[in-house]
mmCIF file of the N, C-alpha and C atoms, coordinates in Angstrom:
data_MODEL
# 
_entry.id   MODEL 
# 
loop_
_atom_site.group_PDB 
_atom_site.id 
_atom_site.type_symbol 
_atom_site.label_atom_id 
_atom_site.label_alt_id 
_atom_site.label_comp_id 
_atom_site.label_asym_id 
_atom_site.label_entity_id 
_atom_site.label_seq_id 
_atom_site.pdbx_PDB_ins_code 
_atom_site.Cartn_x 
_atom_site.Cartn_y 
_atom_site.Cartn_z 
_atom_site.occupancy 
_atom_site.B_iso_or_equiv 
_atom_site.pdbx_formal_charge 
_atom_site.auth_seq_id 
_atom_site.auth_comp_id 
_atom_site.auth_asym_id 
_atom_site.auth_atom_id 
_atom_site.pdbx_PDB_model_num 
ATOM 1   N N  . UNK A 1 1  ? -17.412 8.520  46.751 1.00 0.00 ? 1  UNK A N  1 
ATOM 2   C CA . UNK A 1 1  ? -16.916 7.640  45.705 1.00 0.00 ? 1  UNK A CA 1 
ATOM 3   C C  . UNK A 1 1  ? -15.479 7.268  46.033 1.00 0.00 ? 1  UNK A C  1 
ATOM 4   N N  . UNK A 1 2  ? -15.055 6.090  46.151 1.00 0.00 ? 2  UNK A N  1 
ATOM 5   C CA . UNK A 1 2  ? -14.018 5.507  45.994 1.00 0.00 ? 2  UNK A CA 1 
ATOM 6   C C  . UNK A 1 2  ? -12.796 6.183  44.926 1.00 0.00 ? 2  UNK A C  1 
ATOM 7   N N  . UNK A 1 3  ? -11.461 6.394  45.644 1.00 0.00 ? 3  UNK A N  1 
ATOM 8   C CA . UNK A 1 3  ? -10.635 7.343  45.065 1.00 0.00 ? 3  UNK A CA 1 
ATOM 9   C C  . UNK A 1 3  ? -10.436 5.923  43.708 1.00 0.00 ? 3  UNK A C  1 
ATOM 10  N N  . UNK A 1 4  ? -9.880  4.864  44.479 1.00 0.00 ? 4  UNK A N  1 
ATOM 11  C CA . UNK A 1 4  ? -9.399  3.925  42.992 1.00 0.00 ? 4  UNK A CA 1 
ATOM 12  C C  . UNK A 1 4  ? -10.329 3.671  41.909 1.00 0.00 ? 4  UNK A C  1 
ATOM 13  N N  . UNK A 1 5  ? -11.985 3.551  42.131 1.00 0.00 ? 5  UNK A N  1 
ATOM 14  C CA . UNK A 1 5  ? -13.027 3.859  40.907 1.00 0.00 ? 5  UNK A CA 1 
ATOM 15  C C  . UNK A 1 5  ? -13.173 4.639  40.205 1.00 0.00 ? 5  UNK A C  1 
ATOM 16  N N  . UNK A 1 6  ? -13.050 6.052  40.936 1.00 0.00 ? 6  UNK A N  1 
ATOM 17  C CA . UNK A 1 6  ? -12.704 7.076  39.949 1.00 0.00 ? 6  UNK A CA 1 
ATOM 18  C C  . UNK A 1 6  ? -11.707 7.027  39.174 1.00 0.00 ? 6  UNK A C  1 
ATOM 19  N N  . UNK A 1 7  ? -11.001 6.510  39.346 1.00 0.00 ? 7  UNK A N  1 
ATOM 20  C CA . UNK A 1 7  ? -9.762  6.892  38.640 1.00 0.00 ? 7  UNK A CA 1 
ATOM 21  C C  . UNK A 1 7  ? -9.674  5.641  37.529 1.00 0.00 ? 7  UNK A C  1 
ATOM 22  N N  . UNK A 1 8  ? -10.574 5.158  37.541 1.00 0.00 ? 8  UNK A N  1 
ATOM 23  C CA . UNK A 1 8  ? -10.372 3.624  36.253 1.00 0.00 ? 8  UNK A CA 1 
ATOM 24  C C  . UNK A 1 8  ? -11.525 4.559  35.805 1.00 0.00 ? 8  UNK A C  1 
ATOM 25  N N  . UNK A 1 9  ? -12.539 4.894  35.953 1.00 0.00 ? 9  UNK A N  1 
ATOM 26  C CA . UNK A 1 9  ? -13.543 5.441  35.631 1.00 0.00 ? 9  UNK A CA 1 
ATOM 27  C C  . UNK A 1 9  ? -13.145 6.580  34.486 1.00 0.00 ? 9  UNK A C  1 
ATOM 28  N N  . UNK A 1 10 ? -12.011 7.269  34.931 1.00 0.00 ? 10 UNK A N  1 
ATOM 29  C CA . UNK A 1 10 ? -11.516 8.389  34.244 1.00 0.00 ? 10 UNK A CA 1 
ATOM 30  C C  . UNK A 1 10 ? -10.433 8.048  33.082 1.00 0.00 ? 10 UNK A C  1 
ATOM 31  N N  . UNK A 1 11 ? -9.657  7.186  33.619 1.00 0.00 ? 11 UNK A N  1 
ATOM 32  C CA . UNK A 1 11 ? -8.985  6.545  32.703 1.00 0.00 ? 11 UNK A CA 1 
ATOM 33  C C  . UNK A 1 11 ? -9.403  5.820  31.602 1.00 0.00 ? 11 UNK A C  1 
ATOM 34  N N  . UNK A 1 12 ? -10.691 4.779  31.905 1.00 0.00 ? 12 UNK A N  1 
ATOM 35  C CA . UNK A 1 12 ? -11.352 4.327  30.719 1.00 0.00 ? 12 UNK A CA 1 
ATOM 36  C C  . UNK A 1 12 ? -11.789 5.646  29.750 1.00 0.00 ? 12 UNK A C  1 
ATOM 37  N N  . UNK A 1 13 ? -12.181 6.538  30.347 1.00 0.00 ? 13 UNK A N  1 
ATOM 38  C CA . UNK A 1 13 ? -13.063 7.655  29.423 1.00 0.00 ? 13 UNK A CA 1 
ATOM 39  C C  . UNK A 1 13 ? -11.744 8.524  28.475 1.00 0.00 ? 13 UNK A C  1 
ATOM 40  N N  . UNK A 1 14 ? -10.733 8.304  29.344 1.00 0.00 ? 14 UNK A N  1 
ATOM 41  C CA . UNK A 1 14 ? -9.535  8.897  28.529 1.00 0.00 ? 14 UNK A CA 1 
ATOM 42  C C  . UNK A 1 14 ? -9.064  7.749  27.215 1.00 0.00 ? 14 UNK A C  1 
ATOM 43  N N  . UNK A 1 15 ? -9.156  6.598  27.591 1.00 0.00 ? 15 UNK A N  1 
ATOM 44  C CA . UNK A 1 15 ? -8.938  5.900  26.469 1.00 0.00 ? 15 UNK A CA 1 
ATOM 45  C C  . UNK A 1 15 ? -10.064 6.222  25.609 1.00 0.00 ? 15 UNK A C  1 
ATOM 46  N N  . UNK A 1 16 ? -11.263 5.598  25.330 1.00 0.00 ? 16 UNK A N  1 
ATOM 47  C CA . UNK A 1 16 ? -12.714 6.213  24.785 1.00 0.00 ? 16 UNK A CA 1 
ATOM 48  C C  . UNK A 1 16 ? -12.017 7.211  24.067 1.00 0.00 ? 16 UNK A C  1 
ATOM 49  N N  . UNK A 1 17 ? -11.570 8.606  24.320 1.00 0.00 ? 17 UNK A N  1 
ATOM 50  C CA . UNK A 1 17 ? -11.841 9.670  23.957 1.00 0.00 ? 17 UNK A CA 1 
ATOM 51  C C  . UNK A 1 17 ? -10.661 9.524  23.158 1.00 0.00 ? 17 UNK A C  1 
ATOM 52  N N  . UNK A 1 18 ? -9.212  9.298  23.306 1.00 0.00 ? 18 UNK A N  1 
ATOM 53  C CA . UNK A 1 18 ? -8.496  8.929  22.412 1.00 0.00 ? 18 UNK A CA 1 
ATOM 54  C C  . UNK A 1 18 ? -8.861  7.855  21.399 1.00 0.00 ? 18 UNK A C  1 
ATOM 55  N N  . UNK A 1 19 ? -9.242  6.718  21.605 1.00 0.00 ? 19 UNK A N  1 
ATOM 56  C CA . UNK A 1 19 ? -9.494  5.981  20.317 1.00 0.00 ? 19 UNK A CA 1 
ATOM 57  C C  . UNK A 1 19 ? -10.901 6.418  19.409 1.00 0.00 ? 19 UNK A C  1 
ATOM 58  N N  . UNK A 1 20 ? -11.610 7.121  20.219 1.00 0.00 ? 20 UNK A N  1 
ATOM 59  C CA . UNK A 1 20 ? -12.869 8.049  19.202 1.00 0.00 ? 20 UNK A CA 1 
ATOM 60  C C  . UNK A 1 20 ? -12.085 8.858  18.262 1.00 0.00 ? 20 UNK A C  1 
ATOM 61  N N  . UNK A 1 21 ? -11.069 9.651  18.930 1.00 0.00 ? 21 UNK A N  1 
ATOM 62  C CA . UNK A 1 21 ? -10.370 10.359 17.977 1.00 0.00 ? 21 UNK A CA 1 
ATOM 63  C C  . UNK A 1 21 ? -9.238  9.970  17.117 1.00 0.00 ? 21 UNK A C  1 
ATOM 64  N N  . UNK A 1 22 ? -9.134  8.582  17.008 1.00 0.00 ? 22 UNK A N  1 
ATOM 65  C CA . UNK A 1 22 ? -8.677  8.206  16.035 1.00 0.00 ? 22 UNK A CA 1 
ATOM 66  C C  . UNK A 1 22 ? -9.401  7.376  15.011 1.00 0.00 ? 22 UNK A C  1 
ATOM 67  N N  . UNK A 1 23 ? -10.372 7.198  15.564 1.00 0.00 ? 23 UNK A N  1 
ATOM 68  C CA . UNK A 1 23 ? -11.379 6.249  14.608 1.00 0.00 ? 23 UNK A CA 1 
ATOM 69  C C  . UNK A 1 23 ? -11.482 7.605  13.668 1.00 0.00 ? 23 UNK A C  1 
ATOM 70  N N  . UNK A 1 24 ? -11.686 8.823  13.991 1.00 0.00 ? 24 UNK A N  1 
ATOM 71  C CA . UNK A 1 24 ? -12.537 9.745  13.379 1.00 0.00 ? 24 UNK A CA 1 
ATOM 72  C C  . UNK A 1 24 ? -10.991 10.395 12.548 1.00 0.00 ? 24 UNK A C  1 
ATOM 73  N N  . UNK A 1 25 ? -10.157 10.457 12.947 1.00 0.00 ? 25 UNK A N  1 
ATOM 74  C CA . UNK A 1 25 ? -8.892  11.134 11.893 1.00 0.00 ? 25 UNK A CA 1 
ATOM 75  C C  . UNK A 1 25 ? -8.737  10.142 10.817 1.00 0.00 ? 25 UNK A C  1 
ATOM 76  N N  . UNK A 1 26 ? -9.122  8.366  11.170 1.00 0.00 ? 26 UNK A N  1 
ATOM 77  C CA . UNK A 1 26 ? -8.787  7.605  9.922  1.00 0.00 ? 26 UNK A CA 1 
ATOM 78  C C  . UNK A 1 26 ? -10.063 7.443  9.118  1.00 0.00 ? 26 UNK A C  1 
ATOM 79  N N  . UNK A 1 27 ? -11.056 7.906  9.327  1.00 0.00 ? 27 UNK A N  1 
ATOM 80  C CA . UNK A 1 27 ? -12.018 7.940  8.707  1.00 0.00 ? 27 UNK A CA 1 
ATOM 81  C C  . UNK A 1 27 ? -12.432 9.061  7.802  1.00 0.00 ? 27 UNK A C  1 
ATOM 82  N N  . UNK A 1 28 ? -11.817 10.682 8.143  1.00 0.00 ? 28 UNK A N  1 
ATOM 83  C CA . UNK A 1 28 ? -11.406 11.407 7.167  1.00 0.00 ? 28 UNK A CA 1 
ATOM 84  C C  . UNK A 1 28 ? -10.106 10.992 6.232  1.00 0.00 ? 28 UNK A C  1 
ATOM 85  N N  . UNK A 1 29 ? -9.467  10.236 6.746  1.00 0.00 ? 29 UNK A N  1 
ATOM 86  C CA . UNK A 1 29 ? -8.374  9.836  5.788  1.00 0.00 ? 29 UNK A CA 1 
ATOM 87  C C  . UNK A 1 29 ? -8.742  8.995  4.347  1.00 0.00 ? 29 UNK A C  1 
ATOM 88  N N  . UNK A 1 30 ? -9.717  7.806  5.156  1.00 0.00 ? 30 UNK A N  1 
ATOM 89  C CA . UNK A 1 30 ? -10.271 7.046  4.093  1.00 0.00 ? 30 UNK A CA 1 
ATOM 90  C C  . UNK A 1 30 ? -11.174 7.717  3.208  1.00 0.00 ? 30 UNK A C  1 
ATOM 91  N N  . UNK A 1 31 ? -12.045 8.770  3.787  1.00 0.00 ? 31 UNK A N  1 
ATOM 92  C CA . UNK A 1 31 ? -12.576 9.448  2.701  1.00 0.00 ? 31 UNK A CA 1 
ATOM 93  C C  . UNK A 1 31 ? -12.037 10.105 1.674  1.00 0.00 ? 31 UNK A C  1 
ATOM 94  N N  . UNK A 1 32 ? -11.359 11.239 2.166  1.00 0.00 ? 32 UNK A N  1 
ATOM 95  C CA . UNK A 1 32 ? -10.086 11.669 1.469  1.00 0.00 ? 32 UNK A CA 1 
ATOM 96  C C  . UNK A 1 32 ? -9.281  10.874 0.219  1.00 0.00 ? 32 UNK A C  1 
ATOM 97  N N  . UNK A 1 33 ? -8.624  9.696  0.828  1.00 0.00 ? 33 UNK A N  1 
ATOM 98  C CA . UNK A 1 33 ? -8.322  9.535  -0.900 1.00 0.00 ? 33 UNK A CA 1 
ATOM 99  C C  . UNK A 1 33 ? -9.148  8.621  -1.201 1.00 0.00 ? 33 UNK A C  1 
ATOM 100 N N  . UNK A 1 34 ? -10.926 8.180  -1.191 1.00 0.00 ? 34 UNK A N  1 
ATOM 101 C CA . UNK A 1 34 ? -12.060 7.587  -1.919 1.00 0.00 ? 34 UNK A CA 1 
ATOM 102 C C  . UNK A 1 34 ? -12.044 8.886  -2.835 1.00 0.00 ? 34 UNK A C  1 
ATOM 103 N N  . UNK A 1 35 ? -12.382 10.008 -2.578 1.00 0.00 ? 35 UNK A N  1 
ATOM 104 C CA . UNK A 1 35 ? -12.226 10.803 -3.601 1.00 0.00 ? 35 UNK A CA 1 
ATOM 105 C C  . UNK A 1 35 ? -10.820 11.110 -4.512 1.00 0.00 ? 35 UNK A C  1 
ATOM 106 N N  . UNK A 1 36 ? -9.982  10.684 -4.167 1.00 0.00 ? 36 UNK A N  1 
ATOM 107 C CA . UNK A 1 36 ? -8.762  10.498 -5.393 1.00 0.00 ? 36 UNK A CA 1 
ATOM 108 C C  . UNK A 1 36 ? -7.846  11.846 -4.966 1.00 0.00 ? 36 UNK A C  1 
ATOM 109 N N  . UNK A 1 37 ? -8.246  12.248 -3.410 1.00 0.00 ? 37 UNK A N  1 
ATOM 110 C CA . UNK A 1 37 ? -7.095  13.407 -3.063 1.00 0.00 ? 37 UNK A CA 1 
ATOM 111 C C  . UNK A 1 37 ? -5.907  12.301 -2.656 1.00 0.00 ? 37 UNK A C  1 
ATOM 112 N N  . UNK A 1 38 ? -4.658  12.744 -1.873 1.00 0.00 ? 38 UNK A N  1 
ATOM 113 C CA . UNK A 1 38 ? -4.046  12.491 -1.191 1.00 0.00 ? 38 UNK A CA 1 
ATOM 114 C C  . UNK A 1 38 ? -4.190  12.014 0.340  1.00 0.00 ? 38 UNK A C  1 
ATOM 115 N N  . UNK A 1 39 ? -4.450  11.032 0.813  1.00 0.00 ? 39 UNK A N  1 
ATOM 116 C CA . UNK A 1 39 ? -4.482  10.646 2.192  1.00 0.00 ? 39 UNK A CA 1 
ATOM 117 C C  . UNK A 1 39 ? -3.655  11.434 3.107  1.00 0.00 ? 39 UNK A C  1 
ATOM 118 N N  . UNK A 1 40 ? -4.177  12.000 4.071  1.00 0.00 ? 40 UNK A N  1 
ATOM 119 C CA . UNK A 1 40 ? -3.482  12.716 5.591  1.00 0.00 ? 40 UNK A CA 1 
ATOM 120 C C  . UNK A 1 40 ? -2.308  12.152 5.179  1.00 0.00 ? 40 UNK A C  1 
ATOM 121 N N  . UNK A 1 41 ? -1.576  12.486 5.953  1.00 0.00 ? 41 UNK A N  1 
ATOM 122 C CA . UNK A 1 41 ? 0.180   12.161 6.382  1.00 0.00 ? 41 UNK A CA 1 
ATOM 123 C C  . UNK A 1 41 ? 0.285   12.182 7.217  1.00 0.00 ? 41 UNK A C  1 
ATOM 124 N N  . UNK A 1 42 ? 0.973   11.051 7.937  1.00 0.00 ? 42 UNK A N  1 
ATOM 125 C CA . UNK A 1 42 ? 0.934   11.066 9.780  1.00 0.00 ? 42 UNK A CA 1 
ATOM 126 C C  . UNK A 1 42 ? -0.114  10.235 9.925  1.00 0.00 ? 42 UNK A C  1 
ATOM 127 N N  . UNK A 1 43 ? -1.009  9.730  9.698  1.00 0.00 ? 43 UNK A N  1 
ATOM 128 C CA . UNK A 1 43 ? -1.655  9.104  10.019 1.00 0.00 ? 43 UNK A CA 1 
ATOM 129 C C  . UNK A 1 43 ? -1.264  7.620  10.992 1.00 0.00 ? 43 UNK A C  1 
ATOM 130 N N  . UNK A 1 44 ? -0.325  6.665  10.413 1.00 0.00 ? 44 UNK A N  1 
ATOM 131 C CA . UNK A 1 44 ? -0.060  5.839  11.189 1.00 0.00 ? 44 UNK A CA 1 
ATOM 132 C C  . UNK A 1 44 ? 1.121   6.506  12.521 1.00 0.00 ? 44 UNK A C  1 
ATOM 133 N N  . UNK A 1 45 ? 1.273   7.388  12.025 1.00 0.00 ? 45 UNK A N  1 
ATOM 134 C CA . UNK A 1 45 ? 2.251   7.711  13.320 1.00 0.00 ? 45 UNK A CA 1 
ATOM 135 C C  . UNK A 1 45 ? 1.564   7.900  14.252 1.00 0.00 ? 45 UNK A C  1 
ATOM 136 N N  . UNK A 1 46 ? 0.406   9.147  13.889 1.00 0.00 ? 46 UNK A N  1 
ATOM 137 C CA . UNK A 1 46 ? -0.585  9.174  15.142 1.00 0.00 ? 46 UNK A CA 1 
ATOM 138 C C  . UNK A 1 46 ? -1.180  8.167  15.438 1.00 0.00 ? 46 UNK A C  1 
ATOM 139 N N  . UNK A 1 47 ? -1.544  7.427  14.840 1.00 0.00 ? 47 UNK A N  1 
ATOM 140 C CA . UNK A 1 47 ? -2.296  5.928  15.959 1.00 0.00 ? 47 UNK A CA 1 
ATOM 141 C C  . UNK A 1 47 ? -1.300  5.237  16.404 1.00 0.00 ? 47 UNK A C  1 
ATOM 142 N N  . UNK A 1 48 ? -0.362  5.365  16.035 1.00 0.00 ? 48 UNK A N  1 
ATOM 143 C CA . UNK A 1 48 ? 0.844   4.843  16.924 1.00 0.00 ? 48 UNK A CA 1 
ATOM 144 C C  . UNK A 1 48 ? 0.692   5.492  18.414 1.00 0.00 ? 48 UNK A C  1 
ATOM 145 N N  . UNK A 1 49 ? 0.788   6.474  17.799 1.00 0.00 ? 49 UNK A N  1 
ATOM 146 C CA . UNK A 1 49 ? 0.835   7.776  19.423 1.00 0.00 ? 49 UNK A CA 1 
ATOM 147 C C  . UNK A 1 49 ? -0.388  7.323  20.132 1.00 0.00 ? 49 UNK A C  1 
ATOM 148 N N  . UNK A 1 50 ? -1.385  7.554  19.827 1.00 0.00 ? 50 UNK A N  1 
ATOM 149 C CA . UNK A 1 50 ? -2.431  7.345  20.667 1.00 0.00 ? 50 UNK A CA 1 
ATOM 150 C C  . UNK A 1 50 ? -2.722  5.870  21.253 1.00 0.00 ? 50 UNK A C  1 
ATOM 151 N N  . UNK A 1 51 ? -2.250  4.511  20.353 1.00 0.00 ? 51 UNK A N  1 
ATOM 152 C CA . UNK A 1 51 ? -2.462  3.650  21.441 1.00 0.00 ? 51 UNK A CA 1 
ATOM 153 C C  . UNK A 1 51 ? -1.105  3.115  21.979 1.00 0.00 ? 51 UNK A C  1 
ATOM 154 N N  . UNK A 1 52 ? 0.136   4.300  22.166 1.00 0.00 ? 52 UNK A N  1 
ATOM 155 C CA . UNK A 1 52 ? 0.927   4.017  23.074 1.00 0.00 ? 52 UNK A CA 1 
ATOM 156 C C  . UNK A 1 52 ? 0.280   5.198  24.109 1.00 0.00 ? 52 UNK A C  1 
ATOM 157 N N  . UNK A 1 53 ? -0.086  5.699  23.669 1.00 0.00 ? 53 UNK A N  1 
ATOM 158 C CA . UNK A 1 53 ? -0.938  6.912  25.286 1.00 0.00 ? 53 UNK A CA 1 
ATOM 159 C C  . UNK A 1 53 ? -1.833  5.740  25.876 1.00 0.00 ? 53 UNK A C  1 
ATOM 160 N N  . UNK A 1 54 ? -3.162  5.370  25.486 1.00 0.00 ? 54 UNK A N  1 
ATOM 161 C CA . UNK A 1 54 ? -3.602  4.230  25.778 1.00 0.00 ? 54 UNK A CA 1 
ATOM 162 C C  . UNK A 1 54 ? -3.206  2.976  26.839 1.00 0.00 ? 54 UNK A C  1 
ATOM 163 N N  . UNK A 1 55 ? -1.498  2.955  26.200 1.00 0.00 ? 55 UNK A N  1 
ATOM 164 C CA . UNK A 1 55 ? -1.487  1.944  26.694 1.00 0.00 ? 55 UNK A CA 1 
ATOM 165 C C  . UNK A 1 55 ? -0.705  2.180  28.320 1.00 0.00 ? 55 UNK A C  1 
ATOM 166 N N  . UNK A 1 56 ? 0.085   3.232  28.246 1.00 0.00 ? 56 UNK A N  1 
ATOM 167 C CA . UNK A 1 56 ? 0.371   4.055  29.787 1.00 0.00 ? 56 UNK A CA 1 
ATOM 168 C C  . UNK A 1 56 ? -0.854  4.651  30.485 1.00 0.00 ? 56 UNK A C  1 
ATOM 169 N N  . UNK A 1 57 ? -2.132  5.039  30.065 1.00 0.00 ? 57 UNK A N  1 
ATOM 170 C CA . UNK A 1 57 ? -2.946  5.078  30.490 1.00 0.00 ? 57 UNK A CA 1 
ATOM 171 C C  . UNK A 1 57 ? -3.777  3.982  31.586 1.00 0.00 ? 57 UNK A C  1 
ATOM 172 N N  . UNK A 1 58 ? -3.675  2.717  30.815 1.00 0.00 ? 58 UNK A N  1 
ATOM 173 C CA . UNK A 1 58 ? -4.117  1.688  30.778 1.00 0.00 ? 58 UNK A CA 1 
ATOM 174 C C  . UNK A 1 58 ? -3.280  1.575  32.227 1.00 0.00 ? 58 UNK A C  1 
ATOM 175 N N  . UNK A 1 59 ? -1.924  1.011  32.183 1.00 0.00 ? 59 UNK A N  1 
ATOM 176 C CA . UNK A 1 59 ? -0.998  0.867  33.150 1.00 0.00 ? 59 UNK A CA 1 
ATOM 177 C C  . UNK A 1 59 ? -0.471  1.285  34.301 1.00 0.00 ? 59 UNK A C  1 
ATOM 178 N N  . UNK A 1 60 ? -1.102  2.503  34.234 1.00 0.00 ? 60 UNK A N  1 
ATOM 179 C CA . UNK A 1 60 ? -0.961  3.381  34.853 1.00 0.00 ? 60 UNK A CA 1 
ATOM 180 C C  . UNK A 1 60 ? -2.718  3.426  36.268 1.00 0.00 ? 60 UNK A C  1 
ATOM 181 N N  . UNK A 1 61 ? -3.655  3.030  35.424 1.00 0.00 ? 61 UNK A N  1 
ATOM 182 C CA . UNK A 1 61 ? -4.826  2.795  35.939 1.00 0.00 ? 61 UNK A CA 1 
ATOM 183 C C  . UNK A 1 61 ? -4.886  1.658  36.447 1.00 0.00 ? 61 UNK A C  1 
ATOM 184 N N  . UNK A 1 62 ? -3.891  0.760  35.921 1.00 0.00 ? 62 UNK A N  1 
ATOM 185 C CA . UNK A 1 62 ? -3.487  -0.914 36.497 1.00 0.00 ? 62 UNK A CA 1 
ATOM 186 C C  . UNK A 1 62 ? -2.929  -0.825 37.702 1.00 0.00 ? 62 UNK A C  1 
ATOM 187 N N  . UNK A 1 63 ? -1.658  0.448  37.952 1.00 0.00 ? 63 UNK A N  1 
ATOM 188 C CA . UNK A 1 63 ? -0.956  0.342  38.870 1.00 0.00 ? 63 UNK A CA 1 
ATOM 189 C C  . UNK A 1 63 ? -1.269  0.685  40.082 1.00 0.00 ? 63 UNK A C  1 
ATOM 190 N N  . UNK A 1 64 ? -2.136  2.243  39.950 1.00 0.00 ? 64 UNK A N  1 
ATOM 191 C CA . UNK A 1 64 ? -3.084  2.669  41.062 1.00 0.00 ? 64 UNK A CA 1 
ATOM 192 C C  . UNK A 1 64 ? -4.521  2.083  41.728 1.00 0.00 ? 64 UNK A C  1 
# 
Protein backbone atom coordinates (compact mmCIF):
# COMPACT_ATOMS: atom_id res chain seq x y z
CA UNK A 1 0.00 0.00 0.00
CA UNK A 2 1.07 3.33 -0.91
CA UNK A 3 2.64 5.34 2.12
CA UNK A 4 0.57 8.75 0.87
CA UNK A 5 -2.99 6.56 0.72
CA UNK A 6 -2.60 5.42 3.88
CA UNK A 7 -2.18 8.26 5.35
CA UNK A 8 -5.41 10.23 3.79
CA UNK A 9 -6.98 6.96 4.53
CA UNK A 10 -6.14 7.45 8.24
CA UNK A 11 -6.63 10.90 8.39
CA UNK A 12 -10.12 10.80 6.88
CA UNK A 13 -11.01 8.11 9.64
CA UNK A 14 -9.52 10.53 12.23
CA UNK A 15 -11.78 13.21 11.10
CA UNK A 16 -14.98 10.58 11.00
CA UNK A 17 -14.13 9.72 14.45
CA UNK A 18 -13.86 13.24 15.74
CA UNK A 19 -16.96 14.64 14.16
CA UNK A 20 -18.96 11.23 15.28
CA UNK A 21 -17.93 12.38 18.55
CA UNK A 22 -19.27 15.45 18.39
CA UNK A 23 -22.41 14.78 16.70
CA UNK A 24 -22.91 12.41 19.74
CA UNK A 25 -21.79 15.04 22.78
CA UNK A 26 -24.40 17.58 21.03
CA UNK A 27 -26.94 15.22 20.88
CA UNK A 28 -26.78 14.37 24.62
CA UNK A 29 -26.80 18.02 25.06
CA UNK A 30 -30.00 18.51 23.11
CA UNK A 31 -31.56 15.85 24.99
CA UNK A 32 -30.57 17.05 28.19
CA UNK A 33 -32.21 20.30 28.28
CA UNK A 34 -35.56 18.67 26.06
CA UNK A 35 -35.99 17.38 29.42
CA UNK A 36 -35.73 20.84 31.22
CA UNK A 37 -32.11 19.92 32.87
CA UNK A 38 -29.32 22.23 32.16
CA UNK A 39 -27.42 21.80 28.81
CA UNK A 40 -23.54 20.45 29.03
CA UNK A 41 -21.19 23.40 29.36
CA UNK A 42 -18.43 23.52 26.99
CA UNK A 43 -20.18 22.42 24.47
CA UNK A 44 -19.43 25.03 21.79
CA UNK A 45 -15.95 25.22 22.92
CA UNK A 46 -15.51 21.64 22.23
CA UNK A 47 -16.74 21.73 18.68
CA UNK A 48 -14.68 24.49 18.34
CA UNK A 49 -11.79 22.17 19.37
CA UNK A 50 -12.61 19.42 17.34
CA UNK A 51 -13.15 21.09 14.00
CA UNK A 52 -9.98 23.08 14.54
CA UNK A 53 -8.29 19.40 15.10
CA UNK A 54 -10.09 18.54 11.85
CA UNK A 55 -8.98 21.13 10.25
CA UNK A 56 -4.89 20.53 10.93
CA UNK A 57 -5.73 17.15 10.31
CA UNK A 58 -7.15 17.91 7.09
CA UNK A 59 -3.90 20.07 6.23
CA UNK A 60 -1.74 18.26 7.36
CA UNK A 61 -3.05 15.16 5.09
CA UNK A 62 -3.06 17.99 2.29
CA UNK A 63 0.53 18.61 2.88
CA UNK A 64 1.90 15.02 2.91
Amino acid sequence: MQPELALKAISYAIIELFLVTLLFVLLISVRKESRGDAPLRGVFQFGFFIIAICAIVALMAGFF
